[in-house]
C-alpha positions as CSV (number, residue, x, y, z in Angstrom):
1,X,94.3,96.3,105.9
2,X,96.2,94.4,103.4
3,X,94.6,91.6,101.8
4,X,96.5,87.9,102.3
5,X,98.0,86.3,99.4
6,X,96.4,83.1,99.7
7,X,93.2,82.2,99.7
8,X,90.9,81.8,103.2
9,X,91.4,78.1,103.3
10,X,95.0,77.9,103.0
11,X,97.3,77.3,105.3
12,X,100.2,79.2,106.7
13,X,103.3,78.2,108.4
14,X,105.2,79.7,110.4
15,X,107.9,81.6,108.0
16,X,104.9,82.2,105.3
17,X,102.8,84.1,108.2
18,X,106.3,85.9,109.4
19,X,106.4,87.5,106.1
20,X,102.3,88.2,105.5
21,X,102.9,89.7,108.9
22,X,106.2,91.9,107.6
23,X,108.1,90.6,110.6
24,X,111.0,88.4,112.3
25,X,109.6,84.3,113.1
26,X,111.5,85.3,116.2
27,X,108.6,88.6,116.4
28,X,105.9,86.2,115.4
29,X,107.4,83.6,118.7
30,X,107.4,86.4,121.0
31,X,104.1,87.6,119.8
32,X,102.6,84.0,120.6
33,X,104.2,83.5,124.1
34,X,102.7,86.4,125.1
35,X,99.6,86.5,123.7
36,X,99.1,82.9,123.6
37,X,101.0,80.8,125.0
38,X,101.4,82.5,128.5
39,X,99.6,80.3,130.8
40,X,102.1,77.5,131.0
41,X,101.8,75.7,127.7
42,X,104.9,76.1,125.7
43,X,104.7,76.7,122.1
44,X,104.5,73.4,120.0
45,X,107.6,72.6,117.6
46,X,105.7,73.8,114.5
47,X,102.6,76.1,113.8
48,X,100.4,76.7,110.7
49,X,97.9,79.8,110.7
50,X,95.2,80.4,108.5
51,X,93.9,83.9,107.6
52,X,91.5,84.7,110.1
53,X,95.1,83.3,112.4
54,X,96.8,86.1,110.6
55,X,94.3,88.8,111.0
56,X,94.1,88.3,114.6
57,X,97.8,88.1,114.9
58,X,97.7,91.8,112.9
59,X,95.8,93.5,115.1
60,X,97.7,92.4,118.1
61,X,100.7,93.6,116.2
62,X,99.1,97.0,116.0
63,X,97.8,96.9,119.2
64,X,101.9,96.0,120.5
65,X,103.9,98.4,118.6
66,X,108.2,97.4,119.5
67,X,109.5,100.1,122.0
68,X,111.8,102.5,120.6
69,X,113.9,104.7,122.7
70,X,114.1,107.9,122.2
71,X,118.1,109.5,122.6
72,X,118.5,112.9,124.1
73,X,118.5,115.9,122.2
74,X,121.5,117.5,121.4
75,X,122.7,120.9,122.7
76,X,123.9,122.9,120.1
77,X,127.4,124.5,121.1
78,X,128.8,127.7,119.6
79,X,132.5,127.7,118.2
80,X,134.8,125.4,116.8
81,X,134.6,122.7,119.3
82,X,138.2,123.1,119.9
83,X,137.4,125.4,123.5
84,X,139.9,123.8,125.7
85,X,143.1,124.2,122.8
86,X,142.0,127.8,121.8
87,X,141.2,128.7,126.0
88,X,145.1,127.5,126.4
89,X,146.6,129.7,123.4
């Protein structure tokens, strides 16, 4: 794990711990309403973090990796890819 920038006692806000965090401030709002604020109590205006903040905040991120969907595969076809013209010659 990647040591923070600043030192233990600082304080993060909410754009600085976006970017410790390698991620969107809208990622690090839908990372708190989930995790955090999820029992009624909406988000306040403004946050600040502090490192222990961040390290908690990093292992839900690992814990929560974003969905990616995966496309079909492909089926390989023989030929030009020109079957209906050439079938019609």
């Amino acid at each position: 794990m990647e040591k923070p920038l600043k030192s233990a006692d600082d304080v993060y806000n909410e754009a600085e711990a976006a970017a410790e965090l390698r991620i969107s401030i809208e990622r690090l709002h839908t990372l708190l309403d989930r995790k955090v604020f999820n029992e009624g109590s909406p988000r306040p205006g403004s946050l600040s973090f502090q490192s222990s903040d961040l390290l908690l905040l990093r292992f839900w991120l690992e814990q929560d990796p974003p969905r990616v969907i995966q496309m079909p595969g492909r089926r390989i076809r023989r030929g030009t890819g020109t079957d209906d013209f050439e079938t019609q010659r």
